[in-house]
C-alpha positions in Angstrom: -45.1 -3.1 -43.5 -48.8 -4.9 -43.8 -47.0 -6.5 -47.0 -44.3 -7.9 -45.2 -46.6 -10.5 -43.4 -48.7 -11.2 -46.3 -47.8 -14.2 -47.8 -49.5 -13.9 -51.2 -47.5 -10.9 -51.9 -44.4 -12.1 -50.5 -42.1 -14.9 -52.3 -39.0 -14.9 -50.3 -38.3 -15.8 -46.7 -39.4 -13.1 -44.0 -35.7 -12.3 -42.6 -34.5 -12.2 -46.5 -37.4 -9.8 -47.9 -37.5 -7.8 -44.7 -33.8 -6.7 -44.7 -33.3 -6.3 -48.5 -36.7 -4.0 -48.8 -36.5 -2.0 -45.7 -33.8 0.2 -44.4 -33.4 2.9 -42.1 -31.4 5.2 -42.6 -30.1 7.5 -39.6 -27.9 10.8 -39.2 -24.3 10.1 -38.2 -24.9 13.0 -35.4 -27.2 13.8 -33.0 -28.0 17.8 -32.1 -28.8 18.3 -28.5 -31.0 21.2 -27.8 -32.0 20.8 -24.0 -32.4 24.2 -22.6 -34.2 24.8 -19.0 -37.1 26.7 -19.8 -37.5 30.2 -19.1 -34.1 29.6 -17.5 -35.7 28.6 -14.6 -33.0 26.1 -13.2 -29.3 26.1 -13.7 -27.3 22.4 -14.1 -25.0 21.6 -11.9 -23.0 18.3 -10.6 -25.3 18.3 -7.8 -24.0 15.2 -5.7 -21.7 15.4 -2.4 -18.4 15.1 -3.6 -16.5 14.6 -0.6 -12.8 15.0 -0.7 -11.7 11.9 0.4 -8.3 13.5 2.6 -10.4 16.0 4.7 -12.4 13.2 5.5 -10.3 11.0 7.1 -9.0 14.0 8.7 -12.5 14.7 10.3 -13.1 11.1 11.6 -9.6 11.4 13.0 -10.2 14.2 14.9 -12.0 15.9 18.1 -14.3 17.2 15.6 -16.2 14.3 15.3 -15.0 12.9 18.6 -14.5 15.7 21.2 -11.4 15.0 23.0 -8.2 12.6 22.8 -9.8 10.6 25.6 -12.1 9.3 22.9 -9.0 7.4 21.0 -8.8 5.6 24.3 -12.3 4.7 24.9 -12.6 3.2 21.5 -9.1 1.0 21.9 -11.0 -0.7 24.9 -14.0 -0.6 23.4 -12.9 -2.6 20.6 -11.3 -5.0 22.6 -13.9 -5.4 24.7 -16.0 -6.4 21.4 -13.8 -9.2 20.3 -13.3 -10.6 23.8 -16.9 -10.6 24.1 -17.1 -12.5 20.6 -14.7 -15.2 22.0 -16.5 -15.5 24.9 -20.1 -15.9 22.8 -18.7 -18.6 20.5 -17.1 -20.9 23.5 -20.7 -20.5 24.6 -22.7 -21.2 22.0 -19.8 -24.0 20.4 -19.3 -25.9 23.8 -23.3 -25.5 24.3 -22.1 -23.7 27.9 -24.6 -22.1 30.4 -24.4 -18.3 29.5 -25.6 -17.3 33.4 -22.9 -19.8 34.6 -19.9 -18.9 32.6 -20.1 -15.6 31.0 -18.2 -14.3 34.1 -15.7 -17.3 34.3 -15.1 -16.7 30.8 -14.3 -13.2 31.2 -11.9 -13.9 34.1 -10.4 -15.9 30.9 -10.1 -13.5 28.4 -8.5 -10.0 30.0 -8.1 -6.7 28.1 -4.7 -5.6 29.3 -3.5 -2.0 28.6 -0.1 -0.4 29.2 2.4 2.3 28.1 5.9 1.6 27.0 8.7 3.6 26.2 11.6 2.8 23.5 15.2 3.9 23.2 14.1 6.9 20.8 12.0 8.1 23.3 8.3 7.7 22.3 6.0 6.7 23.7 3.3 3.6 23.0 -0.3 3.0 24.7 -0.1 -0.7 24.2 -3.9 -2.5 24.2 -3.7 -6.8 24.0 -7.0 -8.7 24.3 -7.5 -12.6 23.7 -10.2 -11.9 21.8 -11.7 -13.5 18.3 -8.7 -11.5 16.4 -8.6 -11.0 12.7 -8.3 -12.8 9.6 -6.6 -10.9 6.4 -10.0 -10.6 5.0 -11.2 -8.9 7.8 -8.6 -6.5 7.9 -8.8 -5.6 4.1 -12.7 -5.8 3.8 -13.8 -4.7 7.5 -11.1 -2.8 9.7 -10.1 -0.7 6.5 -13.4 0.3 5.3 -14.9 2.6 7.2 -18.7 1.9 8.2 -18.5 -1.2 6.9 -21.3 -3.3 7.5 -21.0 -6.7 10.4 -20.6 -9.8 8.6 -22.8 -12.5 8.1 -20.5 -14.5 10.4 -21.4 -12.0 13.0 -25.2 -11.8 12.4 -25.3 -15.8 12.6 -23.5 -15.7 15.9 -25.8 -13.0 17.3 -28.6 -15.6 16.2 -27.3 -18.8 17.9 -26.6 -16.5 21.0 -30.4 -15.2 21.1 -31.4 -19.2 21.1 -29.9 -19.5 23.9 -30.6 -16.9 25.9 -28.4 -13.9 25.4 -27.3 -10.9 23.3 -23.8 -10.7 21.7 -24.2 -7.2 22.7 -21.7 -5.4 20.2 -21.0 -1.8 21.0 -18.7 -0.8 18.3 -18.3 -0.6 14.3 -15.2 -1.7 12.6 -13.3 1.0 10.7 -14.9 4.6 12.2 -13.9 4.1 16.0 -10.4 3.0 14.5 -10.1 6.5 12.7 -9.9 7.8 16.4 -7.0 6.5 17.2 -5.1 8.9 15.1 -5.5 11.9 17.1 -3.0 10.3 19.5 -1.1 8.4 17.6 1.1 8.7 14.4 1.8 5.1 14.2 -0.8 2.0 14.6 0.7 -1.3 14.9 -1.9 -3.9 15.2 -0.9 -8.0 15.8 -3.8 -10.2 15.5 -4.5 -14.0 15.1 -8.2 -15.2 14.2 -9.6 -17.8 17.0 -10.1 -21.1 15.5 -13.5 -20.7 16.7 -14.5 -18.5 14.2 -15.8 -19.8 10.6 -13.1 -17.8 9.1 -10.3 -20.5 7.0 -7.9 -18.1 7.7 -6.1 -19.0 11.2 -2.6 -17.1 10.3 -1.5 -14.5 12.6 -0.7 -11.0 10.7 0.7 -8.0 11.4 -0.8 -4.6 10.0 1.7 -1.8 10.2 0.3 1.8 9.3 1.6 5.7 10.0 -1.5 8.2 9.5 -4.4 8.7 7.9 -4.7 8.1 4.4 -1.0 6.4 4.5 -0.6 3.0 2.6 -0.1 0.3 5.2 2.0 -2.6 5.0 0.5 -6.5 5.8 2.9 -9.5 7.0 2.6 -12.5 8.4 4.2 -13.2 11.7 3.9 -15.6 14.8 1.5 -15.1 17.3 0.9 -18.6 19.0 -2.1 -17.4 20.7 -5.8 -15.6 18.9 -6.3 -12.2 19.7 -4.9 -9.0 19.3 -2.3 -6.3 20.1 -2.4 -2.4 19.0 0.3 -0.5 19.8 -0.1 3.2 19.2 2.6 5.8 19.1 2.0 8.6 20.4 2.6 11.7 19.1 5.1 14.1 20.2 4.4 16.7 23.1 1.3 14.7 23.4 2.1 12.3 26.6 2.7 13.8 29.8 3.9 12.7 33.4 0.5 12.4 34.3 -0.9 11.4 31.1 -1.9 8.1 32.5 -3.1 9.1 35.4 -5.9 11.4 33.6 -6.2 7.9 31.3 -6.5 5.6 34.3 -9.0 7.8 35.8 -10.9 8.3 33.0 -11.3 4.5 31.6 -12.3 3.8 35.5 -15.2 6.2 35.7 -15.9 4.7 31.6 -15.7 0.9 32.6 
């Protein structure tokens, strides 16, 4: 190789010389040999492979949550959450007193829930909130994906609310406390309209229709005049009693 860069010796340009003179020349197969040694280890695929079905079916169920009640707890929870987004961005946009209006605010936004029954007999547990709503991004990227992390349109918020004096104060995380909902229900309905408040371009009201875990949903648009959102859950069969909502009632009281 020293005679490569030798320019006495060498005549011709360096590419020319260089590729003409010098090949390498390799077997069209390689042998693998790697053995553990003194068969001290075995191979194995040995990453969690979770089965993506059983899953779902563990988030969804009192496994993970303990009992029905839970599917309640996080359908007001949840609304509570986007009410209390609203809320934050009238505050922070209108440059409102927090102390002052939080409360009046509230009084403005209610979480209403309520059971219904239909001519085939099932029952719904029916939860509407005025809240910030959703967007079709934030269905597809955030309410669909469980764990999902917040957005950065919710860590800004949280950071204009700190400058003036409050927490957003968050309690839940889109996608897992969703999951829950399917031990009562084999039918989720959910309405929703993004608040114009929000930084979101998307201000169309949608409707997400989906029946159990791991089922393929189906997305429309639809007319909702006011931001928010509805959830209708049916319930399943044998599951609601006469005093279903009283136990419910009782329980969301001591909760709230």
């Amino acid at each position: 190789c020293q005679d490569i860069f030798n320019s006495e010796k060498i005549n011709t340009p360096l590419t020319k010389r260089f590729h003409k003179e010098y090949k390498w020349t390799l077997q069209s197969y390689i042998s693998k040999t790697i053995e553990p040694l003194n068969n001290q280890y075995e191979f194995i695929e040995g990453y969690f492979r979770p089965k993506i079905a059983k899953v779902l079916e563990l988030l969804g169920g009192e496994q993970l949550y303990g009992n029905t009640n839970s599917a309640v707890r996080e359908l007001i929870q949840n609304a509570f959450d986007a009410t209390r987004i609203q809320i934050a961005y009238e505050i922070v946009k209108t440059d409102l007193d927090y102390n002052e209006w939080a409360l009046k605010l509230g009084e403005k936004y209610p979480v209403k829930i309520k059971f219904e029954k239909d001519e085939n007999n099932n029952y719904w547990l029916i939860c509407e909130d005025k809240g910030i709503g959703m967007s079709k991004r934030i269905i597809t990227d955030y309410l669909l994906v469980t764990g999902a992390s917040k957005s950065n349109e919710i860590s800004e918020l949280e950071r204009e609310c700190r400058k003036k004096g409050f927490e957003l104060e968050r309690t839940g995380q889109f996608g897992i406390g969703v999951l829950s909902y399917f031990m009562i229900a084999d039918q989720i309905i959910f309405t929703t309209k993004r608040s114009e408040l929000s930084s979101e371009e998307d201000h169309e009201a949608w409707q997400f229709t989906v029946h159990g875990i791991g089922d393929f949903g189906e997305l429309k648009k639809v007319n909702k005049p006011i931001h928010g959102t509805e959830i209708k859950l049916r319930l399943k069969k044998g599951l609601f009693e006469e005093d279903s909502y009283q136990k419910w009632e009782e329980y969301l009281g001591d909760y709230i």
